[in-house]
PLY file of the C-alpha trace (Angstrom):
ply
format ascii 1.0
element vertex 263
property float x
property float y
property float z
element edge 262
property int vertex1
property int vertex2
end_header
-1.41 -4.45 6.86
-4.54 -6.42 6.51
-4.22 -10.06 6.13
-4.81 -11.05 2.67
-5.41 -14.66 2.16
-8.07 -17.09 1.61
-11.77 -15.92 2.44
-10.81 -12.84 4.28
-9.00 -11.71 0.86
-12.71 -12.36 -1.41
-14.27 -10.47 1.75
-11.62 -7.13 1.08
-12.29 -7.12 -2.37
-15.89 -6.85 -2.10
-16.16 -4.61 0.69
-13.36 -2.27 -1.30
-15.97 -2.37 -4.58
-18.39 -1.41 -1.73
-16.18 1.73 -1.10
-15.62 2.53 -4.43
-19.57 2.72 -4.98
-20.09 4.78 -2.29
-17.89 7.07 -3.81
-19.60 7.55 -7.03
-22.70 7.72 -5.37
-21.71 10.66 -3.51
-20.00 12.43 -6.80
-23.32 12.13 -8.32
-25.22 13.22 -5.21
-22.56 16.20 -5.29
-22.90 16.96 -8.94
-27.02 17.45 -9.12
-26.49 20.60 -6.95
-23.11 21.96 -8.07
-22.65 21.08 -11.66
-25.13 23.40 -13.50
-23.57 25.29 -16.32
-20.65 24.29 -18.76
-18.22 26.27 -16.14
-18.71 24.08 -13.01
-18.94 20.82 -15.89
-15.38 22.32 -16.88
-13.81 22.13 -13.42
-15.17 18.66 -12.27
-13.90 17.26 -15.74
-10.59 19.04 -15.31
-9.99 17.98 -11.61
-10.90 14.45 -12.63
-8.77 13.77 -15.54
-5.84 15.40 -13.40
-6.89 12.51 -10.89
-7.72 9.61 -13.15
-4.01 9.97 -15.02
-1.91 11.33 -12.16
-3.35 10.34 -9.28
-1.47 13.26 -7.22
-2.22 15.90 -9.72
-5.92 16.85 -8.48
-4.86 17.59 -4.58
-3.44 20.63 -7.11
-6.44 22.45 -8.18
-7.33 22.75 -5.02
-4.60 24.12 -3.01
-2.53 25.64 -6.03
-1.26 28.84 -4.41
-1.61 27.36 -0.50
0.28 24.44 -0.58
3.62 24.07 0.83
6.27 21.50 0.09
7.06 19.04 2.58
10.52 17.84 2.37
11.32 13.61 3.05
12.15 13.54 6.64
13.49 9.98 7.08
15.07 8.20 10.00
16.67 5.12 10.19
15.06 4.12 7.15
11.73 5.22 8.51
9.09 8.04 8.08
9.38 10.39 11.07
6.61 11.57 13.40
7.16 15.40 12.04
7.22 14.37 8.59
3.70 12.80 9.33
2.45 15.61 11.44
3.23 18.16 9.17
1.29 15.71 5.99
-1.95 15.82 8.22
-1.54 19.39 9.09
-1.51 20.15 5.56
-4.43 17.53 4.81
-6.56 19.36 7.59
-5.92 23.33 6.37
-5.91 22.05 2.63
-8.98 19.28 2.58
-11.72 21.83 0.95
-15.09 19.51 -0.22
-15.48 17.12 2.33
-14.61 13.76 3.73
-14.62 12.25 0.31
-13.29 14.94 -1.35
-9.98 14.63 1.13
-9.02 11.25 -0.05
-7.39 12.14 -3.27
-4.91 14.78 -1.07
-4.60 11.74 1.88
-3.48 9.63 -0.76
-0.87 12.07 -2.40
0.57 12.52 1.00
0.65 9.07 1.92
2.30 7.88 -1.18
5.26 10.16 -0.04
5.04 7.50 2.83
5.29 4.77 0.47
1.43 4.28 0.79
0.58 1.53 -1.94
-3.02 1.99 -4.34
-4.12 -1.54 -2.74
-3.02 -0.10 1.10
-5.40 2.78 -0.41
-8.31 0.20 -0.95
-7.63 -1.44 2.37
-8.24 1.75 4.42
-11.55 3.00 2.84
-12.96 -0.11 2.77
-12.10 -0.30 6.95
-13.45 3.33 7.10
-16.68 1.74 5.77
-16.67 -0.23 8.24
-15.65 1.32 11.90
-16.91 4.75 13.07
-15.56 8.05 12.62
-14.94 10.50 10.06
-12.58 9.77 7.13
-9.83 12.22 7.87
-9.70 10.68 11.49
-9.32 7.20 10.67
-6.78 7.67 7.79
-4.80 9.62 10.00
-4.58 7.04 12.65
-4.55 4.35 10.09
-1.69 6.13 8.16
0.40 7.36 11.18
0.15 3.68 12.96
1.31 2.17 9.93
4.47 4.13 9.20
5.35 5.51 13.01
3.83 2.98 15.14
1.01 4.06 17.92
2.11 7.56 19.13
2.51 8.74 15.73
-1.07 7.51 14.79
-2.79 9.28 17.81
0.16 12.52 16.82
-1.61 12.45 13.25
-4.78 12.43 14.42
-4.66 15.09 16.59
-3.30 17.17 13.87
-5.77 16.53 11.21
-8.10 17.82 13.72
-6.25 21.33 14.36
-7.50 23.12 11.38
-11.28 22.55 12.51
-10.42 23.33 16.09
-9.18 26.78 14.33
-11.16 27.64 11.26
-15.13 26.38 12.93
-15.20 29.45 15.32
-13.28 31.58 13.64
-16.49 31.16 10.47
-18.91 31.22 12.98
-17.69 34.73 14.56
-17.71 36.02 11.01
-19.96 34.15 9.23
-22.28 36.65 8.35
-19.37 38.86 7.16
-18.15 36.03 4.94
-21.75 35.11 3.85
-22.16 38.64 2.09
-18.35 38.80 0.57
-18.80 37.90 -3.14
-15.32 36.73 -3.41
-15.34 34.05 -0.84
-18.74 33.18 -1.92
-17.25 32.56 -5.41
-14.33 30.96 -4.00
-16.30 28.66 -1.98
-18.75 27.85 -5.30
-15.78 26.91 -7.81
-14.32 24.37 -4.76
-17.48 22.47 -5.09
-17.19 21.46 -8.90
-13.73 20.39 -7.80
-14.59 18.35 -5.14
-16.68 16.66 -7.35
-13.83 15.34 -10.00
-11.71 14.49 -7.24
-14.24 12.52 -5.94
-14.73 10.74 -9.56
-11.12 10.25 -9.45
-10.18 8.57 -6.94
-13.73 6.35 -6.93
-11.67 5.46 -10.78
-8.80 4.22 -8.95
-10.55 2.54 -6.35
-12.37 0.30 -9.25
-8.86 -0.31 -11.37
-7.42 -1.42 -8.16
-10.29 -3.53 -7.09
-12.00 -4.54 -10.14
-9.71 -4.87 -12.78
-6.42 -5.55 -10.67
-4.14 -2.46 -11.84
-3.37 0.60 -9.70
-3.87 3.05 -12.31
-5.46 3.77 -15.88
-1.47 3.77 -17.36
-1.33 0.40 -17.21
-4.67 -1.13 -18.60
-3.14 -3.04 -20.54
-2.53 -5.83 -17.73
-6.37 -5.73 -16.46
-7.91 -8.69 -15.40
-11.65 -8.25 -14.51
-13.01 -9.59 -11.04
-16.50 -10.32 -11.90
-17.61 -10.36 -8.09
-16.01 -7.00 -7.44
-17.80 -6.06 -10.61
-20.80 -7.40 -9.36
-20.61 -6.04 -6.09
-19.80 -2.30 -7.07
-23.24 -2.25 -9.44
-25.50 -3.86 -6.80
-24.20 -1.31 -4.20
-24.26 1.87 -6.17
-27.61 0.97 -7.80
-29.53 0.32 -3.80
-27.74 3.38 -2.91
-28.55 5.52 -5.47
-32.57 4.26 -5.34
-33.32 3.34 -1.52
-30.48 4.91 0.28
-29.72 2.20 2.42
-27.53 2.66 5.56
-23.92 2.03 4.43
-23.19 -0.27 7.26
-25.71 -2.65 6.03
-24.13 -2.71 2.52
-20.57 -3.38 3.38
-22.14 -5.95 5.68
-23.90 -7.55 2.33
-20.85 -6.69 0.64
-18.52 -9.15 3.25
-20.94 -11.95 2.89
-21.33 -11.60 -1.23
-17.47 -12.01 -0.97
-17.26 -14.95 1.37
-20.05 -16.77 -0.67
-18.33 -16.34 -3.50
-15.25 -17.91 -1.86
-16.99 -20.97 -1.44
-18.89 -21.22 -4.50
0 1
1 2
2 3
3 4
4 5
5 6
6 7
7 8
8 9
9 10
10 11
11 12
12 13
13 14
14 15
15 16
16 17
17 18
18 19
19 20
20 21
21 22
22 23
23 24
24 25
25 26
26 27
27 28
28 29
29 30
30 31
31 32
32 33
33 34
34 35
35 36
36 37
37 38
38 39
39 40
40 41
41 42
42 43
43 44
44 45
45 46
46 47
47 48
48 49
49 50
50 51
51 52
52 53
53 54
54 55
55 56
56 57
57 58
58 59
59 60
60 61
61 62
62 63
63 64
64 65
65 66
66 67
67 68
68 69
69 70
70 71
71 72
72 73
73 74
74 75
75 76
76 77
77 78
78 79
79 80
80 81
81 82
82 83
83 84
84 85
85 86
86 87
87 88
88 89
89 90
90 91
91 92
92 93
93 94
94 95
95 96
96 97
97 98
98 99
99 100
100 101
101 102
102 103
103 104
104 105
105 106
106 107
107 108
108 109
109 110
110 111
111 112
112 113
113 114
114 115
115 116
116 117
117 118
118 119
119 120
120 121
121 122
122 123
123 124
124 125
125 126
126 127
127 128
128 129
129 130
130 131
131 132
132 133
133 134
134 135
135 136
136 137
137 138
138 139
139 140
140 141
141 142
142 143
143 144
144 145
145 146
146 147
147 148
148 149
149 150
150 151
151 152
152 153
153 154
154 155
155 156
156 157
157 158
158 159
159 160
160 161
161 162
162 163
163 164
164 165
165 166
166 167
167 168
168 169
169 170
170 171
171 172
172 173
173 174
174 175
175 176
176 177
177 178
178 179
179 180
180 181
181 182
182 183
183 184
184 185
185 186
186 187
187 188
188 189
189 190
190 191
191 192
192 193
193 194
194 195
195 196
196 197
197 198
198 199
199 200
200 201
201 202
202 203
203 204
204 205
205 206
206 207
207 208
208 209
209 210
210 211
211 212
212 213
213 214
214 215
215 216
216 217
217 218
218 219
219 220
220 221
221 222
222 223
223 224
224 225
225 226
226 227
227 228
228 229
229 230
230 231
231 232
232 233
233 234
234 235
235 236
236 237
237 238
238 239
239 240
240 241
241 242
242 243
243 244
244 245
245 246
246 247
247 248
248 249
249 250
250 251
251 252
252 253
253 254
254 255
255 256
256 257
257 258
258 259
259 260
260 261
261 262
């Protein structure tokens, strides 16, 4: 868990509105390509108001039909090293869209975990800020807080499986799969999807780290952080303009927060 007191705490908060922009940066990024007629605007809205009210509810559109139930696997009051193997396994086959697009399954797996919104926060904002892809760092993150260090390198080795598999098994057939109309479609209705997933969890990102409250159920108790606030606009506006490298805006991020620490 990361520390949360003092400056380091106005520091998370500001680098987690950081996140959140970058998230609804990329849903709009996503949506000038793949939202072009009232069908694909159907979808996205769909898959987000599943995410916005449920939070676990979106992971649903997209593997309705695949997914498999994972039982609670406890020991000793913990989570066990299968149970978390298995979650990744099934984040890794099941993850269709993208990086982004993953973190609305990653967090309805976690949660079976115990996984917390604010947790949440605390791991995209690190994944903003060390190297790797998403999927890989939640996985260790995830497995190293609930099983200790072999289950976070057992996690990430799973979530990796289904690319080991699926990448040359699409490039041996990739021109048969190219010219198959039903994959095609298949792979064209995902993308709307991945875009309200996207939405939704960049919407509970912001309750969580603007407005205090870990989902849209319980507005009622809101409490706005103006430099969160702050932070998410400035971020989402140079990114959406200039495209700056994201490394530089958590960095101005981190030192918006600590400023306003000390002001």
């Amino acid at each position: 868990m990361i520390p949360q007191s003092g400056v380091t705490l106005s520091i998370l908060s500001a680098v987690r509105a950081a996140s959140a922009a970058f998230l609804f940066s990329a849903a709009y990024s996503l949506a000038k390509f793949n939202l072009t007629d009232w069908v694909t605007i159907t979808v996205a809205l769909v898959c987000f108001g599943l995410t916005a009210f449920s939070l676990v509810g979106a992971p649903t559109i997209i593997v309705a039909r695949a997914s498999w139930g994972l039982h609670s696997l406890r020991r000793n009051g913990g989570v066990s090293m299968l149970n978390v193997i298995l979650a990744f396994l099934k984040i890794g086959f099941l993850g269709f869209g993208g990086g982004y697009a993953m973190l609305s399954l990653i967090f309805a797996e976690s949660a079976r975990f115990g996984l917390t919104v604010q947790q949440f926060a605390d791991l995209n904002a690190l994944d903003g800020l060390i190297p790797g892809p998403i999927a890989i760092n939640s996985a260790t993150y995830i497995g190293q807080m609930y099983g200790g260090f072999w289950t976070g390198v057992a996690a990430t080795l799973a979530v990796c499986v289904p690319s080991l598999v699926f990448v040359p098994l699409y490039m041996h057939f990739e021109a048969k799969i190219k010219s198959n109309w039903v994959l095609t479609g298949i792979l064209n209705g995902i993308k709307p999807a991945a875009v309200g997933l996207i939405l939704g969890v960049a919407l509970s990102l912001l309750l969580v780290t603007v407005f205090g409250v870990s989902n849209i159920h319980v507005w009622t108790h809101a409490h706005l952080d103006w430099v969160s606030l702050i932070v998410l606009v400035l971020v989402l506006g140079i990114d959406l303009k200039w495209h700056v490298n994201p490394l530089w805006l958590m960095l101005l991020a981190g030192v918006i927060g600590a400023v306003a620490y000390y002001i």
